[in-house]
C-alpha positions in Angstrom: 11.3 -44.7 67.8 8.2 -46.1 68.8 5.0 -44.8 66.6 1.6 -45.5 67.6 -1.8 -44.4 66.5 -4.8 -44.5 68.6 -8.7 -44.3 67.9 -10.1 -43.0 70.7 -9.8 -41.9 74.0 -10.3 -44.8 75.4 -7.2 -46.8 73.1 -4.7 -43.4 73.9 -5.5 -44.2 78.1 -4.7 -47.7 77.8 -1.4 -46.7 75.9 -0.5 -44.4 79.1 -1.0 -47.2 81.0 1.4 -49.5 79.2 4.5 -46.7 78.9 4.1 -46.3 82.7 5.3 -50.0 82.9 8.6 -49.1 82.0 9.3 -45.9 84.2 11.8 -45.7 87.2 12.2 -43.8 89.9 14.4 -41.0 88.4 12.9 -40.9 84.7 12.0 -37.9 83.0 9.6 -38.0 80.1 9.2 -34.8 78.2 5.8 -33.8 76.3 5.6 -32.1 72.9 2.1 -31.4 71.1 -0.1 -28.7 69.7 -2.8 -27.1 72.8 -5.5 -30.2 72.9 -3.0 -32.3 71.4 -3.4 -34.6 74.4 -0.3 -34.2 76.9 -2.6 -33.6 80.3 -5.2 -36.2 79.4 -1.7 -38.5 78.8 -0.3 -37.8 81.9 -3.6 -37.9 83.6 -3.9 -41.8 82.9 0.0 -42.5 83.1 -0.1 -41.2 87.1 -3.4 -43.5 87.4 -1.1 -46.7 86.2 1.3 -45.5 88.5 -0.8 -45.3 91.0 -1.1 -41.9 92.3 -4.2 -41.1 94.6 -4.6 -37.8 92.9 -6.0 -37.4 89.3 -3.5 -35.0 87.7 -4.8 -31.0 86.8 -2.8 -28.9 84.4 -0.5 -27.2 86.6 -0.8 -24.2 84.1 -0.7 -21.4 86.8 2.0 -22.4 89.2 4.0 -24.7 87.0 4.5 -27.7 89.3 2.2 -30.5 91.3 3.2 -33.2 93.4 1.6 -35.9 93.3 2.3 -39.5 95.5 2.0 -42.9 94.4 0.9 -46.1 96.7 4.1 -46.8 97.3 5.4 -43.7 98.4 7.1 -42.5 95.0 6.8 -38.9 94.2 5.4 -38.0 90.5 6.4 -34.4 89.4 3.6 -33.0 86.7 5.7 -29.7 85.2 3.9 -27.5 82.8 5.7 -24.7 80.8 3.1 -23.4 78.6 3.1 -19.6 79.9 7.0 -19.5 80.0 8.2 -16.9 78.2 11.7 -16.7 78.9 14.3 -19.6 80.0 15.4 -17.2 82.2 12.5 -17.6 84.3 13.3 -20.9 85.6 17.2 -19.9 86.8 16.6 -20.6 90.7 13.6 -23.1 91.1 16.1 -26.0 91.2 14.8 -28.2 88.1 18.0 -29.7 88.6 16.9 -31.4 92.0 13.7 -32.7 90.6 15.6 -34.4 87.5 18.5 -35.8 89.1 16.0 -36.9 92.3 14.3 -40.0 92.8 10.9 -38.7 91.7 9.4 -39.2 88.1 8.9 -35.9 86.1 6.7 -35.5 83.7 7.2 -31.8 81.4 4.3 -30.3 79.5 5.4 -27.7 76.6 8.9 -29.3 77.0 9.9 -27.3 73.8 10.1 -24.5 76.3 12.6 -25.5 78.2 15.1 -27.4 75.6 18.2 -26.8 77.1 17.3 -27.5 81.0 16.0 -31.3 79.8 18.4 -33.8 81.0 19.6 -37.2 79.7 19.1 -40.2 79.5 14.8 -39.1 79.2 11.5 -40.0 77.4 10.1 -37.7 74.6 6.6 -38.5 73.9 5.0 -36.1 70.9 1.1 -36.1 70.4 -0.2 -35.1 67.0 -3.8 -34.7 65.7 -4.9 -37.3 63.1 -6.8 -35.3 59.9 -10.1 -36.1 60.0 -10.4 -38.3 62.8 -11.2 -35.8 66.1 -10.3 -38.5 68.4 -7.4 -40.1 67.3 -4.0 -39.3 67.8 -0.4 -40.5 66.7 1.8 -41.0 69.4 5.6 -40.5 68.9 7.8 -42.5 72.0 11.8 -42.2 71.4 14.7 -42.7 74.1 17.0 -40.0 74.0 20.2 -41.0 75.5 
């Protein structure tokens, strides 16, 4: 496990940039944090360093975006926070977006706990006491 804590804004961005160094075509990193914690502004600035034209949105309402990187790779930005059941997600074919060539990215991964596949990423975000703008960041490999 990889543990990190970051000041600012500014130090958490530069972090995203460096973890999107490692990522493949095919990796899934799942998200896990408290609303605010972090995860969109995360993702936001890991899809930059990969190079994706589009700044990410929370896909909040309809689940999933696309976006495209400079080189043609396909980032999938999944976000879970108004599932309520498991059930819900029997026939949109998470299957083919894990297993694809794509990388996905999973807000409110907790959600969906027995869908996630292996070998993935599971990045937690935590508030710091006292400190508004910091954050610990929890990377660990789950094989």
């Amino acid at each position: 496990m990889e543990k990190i804590t970051t000041a600012s804004p500014e130090e958490t961005a530069r972090f995203a940039g460096k973890f999107a160094r490692r990522l493949q075509p095919g990796e899934v990193v799942a998200f896990y944090g408290d609303l605010g914690s972090g995860k969109t502004f995360f993702i936001q600035h890991l899809c930059r360093a990969l190079g994706c034209a589009e700044v990410p949105t929370s896909p909040t309402f309809i689940i999933l975006n696309v976006y495209h990187t400079a080189g043609g790779m396909e980032v999938y930005h999944f976000d879970f926070y108004r599932l309520e059941h498991e059930a819900e997600l029997a026939n949109i074919g998470l299957e083919d977006y894990f297993y694809g060539e794509g990388i996905c990215l999973i807000e409110w991964a907790d959600k969906i706990a027995s869908f996630l596949p292996l070998p993935r990423y599971d990045i937690r975000l935590h508030f710091v006491p006292g400190a508004p703008e910091a954050r610990t960041i929890e990377v660990v490999r789950i094989e």
